[in-house]
N, C-alpha and C positions, 0 to 999 in steps of 0.2 A: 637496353643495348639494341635492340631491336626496332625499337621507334626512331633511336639516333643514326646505329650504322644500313639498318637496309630499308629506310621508310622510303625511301625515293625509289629506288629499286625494285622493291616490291609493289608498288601502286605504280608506276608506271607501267609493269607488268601488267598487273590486271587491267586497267585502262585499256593497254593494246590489246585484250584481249577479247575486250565488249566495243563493238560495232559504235560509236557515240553518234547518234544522227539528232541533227539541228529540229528537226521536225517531233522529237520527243522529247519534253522539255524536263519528264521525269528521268530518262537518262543523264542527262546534263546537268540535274537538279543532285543527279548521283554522285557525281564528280566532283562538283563542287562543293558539297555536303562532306563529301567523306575527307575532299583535300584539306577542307575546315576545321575537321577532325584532328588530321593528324597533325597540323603545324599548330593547332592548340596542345595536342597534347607533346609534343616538341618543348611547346615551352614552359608547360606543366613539368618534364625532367629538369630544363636546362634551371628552371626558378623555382625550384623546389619548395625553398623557403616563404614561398607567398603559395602552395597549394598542398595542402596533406598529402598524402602518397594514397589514401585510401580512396581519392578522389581522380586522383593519374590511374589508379588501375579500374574504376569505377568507366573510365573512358576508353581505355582499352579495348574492355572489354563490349564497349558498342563499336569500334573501330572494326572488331573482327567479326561481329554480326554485318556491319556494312560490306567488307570484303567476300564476302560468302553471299552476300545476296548476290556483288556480282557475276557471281560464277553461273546464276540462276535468275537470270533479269528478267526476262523476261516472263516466265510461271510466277514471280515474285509481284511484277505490275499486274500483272491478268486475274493474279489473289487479291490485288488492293481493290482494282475495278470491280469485280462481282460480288464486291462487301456490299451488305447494308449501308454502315458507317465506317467509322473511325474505333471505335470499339470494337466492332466484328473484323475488322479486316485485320487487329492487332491481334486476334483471339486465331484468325485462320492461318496466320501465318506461323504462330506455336505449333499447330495442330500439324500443318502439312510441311514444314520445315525444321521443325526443330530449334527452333530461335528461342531464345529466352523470354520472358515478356519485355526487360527492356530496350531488346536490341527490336524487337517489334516495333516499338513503340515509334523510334528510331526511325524504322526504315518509313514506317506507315508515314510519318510527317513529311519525308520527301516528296508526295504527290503535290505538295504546295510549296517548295522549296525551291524559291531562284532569287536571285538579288538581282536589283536593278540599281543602277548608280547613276545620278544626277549632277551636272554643274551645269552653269549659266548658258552656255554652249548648248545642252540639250534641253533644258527646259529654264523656262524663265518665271520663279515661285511668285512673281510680284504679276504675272497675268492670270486672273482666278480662271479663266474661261482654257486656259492650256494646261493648268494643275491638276481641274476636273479631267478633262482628255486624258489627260497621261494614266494619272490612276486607276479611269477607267478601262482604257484601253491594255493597261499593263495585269490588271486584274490585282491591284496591290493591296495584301494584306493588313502590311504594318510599313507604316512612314514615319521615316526619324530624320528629323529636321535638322542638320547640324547648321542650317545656312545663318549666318547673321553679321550685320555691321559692328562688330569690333572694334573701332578706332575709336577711343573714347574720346582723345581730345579733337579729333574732326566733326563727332557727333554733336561736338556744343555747336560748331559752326554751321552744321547743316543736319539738323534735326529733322527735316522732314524726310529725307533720301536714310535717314537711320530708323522711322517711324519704317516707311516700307518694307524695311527689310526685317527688322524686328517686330514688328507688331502686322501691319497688313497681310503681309505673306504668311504668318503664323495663322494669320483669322481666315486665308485661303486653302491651305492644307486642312485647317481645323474644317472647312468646312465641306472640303473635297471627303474628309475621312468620316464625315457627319452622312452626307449621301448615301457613298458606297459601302459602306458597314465596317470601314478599314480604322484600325487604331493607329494616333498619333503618339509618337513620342518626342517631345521638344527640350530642343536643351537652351537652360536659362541660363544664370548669372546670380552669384552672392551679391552683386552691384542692385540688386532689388531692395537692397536693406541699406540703410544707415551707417554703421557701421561702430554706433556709440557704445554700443552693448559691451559686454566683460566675460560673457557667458556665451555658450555655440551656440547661433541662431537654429531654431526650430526650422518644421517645416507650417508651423503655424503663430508663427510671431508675425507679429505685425511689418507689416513693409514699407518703407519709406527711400525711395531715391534720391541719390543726391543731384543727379546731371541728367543729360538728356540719354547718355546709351540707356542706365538704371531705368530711366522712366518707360522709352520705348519697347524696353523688355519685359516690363512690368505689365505695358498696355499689352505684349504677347501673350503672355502668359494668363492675362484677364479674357483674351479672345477665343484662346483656346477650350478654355473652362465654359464660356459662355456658351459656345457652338453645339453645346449636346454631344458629342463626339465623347467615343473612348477616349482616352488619354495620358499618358503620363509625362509630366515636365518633370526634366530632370536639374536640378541647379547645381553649377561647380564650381568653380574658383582658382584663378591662380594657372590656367592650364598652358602647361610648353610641350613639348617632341622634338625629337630628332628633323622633322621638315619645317618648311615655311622659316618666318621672322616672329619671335617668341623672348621671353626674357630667358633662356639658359641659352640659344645665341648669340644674342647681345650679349651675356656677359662672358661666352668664351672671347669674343673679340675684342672684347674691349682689354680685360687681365692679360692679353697677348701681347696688346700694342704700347700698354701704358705702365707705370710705374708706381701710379696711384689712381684711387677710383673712390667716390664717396658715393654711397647706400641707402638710403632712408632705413633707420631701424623702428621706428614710428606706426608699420603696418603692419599689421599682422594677418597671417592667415593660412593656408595648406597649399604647396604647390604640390600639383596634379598633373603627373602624365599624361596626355590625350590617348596613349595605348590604352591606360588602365580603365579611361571611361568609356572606350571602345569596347573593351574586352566585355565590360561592364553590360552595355547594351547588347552585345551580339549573343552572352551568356540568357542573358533572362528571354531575349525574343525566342534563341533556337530551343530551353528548353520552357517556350510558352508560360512562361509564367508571369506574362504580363497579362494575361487574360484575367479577371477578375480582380486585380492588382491597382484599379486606375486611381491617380490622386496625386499629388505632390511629392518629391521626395530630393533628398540632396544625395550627392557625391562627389567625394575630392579622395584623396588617399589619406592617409594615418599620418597624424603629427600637427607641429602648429611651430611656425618661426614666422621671423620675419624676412623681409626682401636683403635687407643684408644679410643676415644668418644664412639664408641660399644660393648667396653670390660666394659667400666665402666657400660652402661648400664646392658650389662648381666649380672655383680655382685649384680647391684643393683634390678634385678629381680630376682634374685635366693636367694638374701639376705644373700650373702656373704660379708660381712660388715667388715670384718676381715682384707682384703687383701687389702693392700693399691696397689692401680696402678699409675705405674709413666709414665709422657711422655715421648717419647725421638727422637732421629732421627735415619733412615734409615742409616744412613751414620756408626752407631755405633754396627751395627749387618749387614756383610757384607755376600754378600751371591751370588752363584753361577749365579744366574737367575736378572735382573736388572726389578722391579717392575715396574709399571706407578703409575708415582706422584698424574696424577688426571685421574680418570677413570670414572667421571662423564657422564651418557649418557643421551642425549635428546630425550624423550618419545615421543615427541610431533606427529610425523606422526601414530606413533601406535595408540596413543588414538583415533586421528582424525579420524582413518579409521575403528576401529573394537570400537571404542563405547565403553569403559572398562573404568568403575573405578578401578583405582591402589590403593594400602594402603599403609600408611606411612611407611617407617621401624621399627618404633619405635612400632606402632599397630601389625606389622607382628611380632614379636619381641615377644609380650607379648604373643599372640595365640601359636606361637611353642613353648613357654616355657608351656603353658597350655598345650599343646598338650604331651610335655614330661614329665610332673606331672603325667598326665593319664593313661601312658602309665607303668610307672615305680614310683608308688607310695609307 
């Protein structure tokens, strides 16, 4: 009740109540840290169902170590500065505050805590000589690549402008974070595999692509690994939201306008939320545990259908009821780019290692249709 009816209230409050100046970027590291906090743990009440309760109060409880340092920010920076380390400055802030160890822990990370965000406009990943600049001049820890050429059927027609963006720019990050001592994390494509398989691909099955995006992602992911760089590639599959042009817009529009709509049931694999792989990523960097963690790994959400099985759902969450959808084969809309049959991927070392509950698609499914309710009511 607290996180729902007065979280705004209350941090804004404290906000106005600590000085925020542009010139210290561990204040502003504060802000933004703890606003992180709380619209995660917002959504830890509001989706219960996809986070245990012992995990919501688990976060709380650094919520209100955050808020209490502001009251005392500055004894609290001036603690972290006269540390040794990262150890001692978590141990002085127990001693001389009262802080629990893991609201410490906590706070102590915010000395390096700011996000920077990139698109074409501010940097250009396809120039190595301004990627190096940026990282260095930004002082950046951890780069998460989500940039890539998507369009799979353009990428048969122009494979080289899909190389650079998948593969070159991948081999200049990898190599900017190879310099600077920063770790990469790259997000791949189930389009790395074939897709003939019957069983969830590994993170160590063999790979074979069918087209030109599969291949250029492939050559990413080979240049990443090469570079000597920390790293982790993440592979997903399948993935729409609430923004941009994605297959659960398309098929609200289309069940709107039409009466009939035919499917491919022929493909199978997991549609994936882009929140969920977001959440995904910003969970394991903020609580560092991508550090020693470097290697391969997949993520998509819980469940396995096909592209018609998902169409019908999203009619039947949008309550477009009008539109009958029919199945059909791949074989009867033919198309430049040769899809994978089965693109099912195998969660299982990601869970094991970073500790994450995933949600079904179907759960994910109904939240972004919420989410698009809200947005455009």
């Amino acid at each position: 009740n607290y996180l729902l009816k007065n979280t705004d209230r209350q941090i804004n409050y404290n906000f106005n109540m600590v000085a925020i100046d542009d010139q210290r970027p561990v204040r502003v590291g504060l802000k933004h840290y703890l606003a992180s906090y709380l619209a995660f743990q917002k959504e830890v009440i509001t989706r219960r169902t996809r986070f245990d309760l012992r995990r919501a109060q688990s976060r709380l409880h650094i919520v209100e170590g955050l808020i209490k340092a502001l009251s005392i920010l500055d004894q609290v920076i001036a603690t972290i500065r006269a540390s040794k380390n990262r150890k001692d400055a978590q141990q002085n802030l127990v001693a001389a505050y009262d802080f629990t160890p893991t609201q410490a822990e906590a706070i102590v990370a915010l000395q390096l805590y700011r996000l920077t965000n990139t698109d074409v406009a501010e940097l250009d990943i396809t120039d190595a000589g301004a990627v190096l600049q940026t990282v260095k001049e930004q002082r950046i820890d951890v780069i998460v690549n989500c940039a890539a050429y998507t369009n799979v059927e353009k990428a048969e027609e122009d494979e080289p402008t899909a190389d650079l963006l998948n593969h070159k720019a991948a081999a200049y990050l990898a190599a900017a974070a190879k310099e600077t001592g920063a770790t990469l994390i790259h997000v791949s494509t189930d389009y790395v595999f074939d897709g003939t398989g019957h069983r969830p691909y590994t993170e160590d099955m063999a790979t074979s692509p069918l087209g030109a995006y599969g291949r250029t992602k492939l050559a990413g992911e080979e240049a990443v690994k090469a570079s000597g760089c920390r790293y982790l590639i993440l592979r997903t599959a399948w993935l729409y939201s609430e923004y941009g042009n994605n297959f659960l817009k398309t098929m609200l529009r289309l069940t709107s306008e039409r009466e009939t709509l035919r499917v491919v049931f022929d493909q199978v694999g997991t549609p994936t939320y882009a929140g969920d792989l977001a959440l995904a990523i910003f969970s394991l960097i903020e609580a560092g545990r991508y550090a020693g963690n470097e290697g391969v790994y997949h993520f998509t959400d819980e469940g396995v259908c096909s592209w018609y099985d998902f169409a019908v759902e999203i009619a039947a969450a949008a309550g477009h009821d009008i539109c009958r959808i029919i199945p059909c084969h791949t074989s009867e809309y033919p198309t430049k780019a040769t899809r994978p049959a089965y693109s099912v991927l195998d969660k299982t070392r990601f869970k094991e290692t970073f500790q994450m509950d995933i949600p079904h698609w179907r759960e994910a499914l109904i939240y972004c249709m919420k989410r698009l309710t809200e947005n455009n009511p």
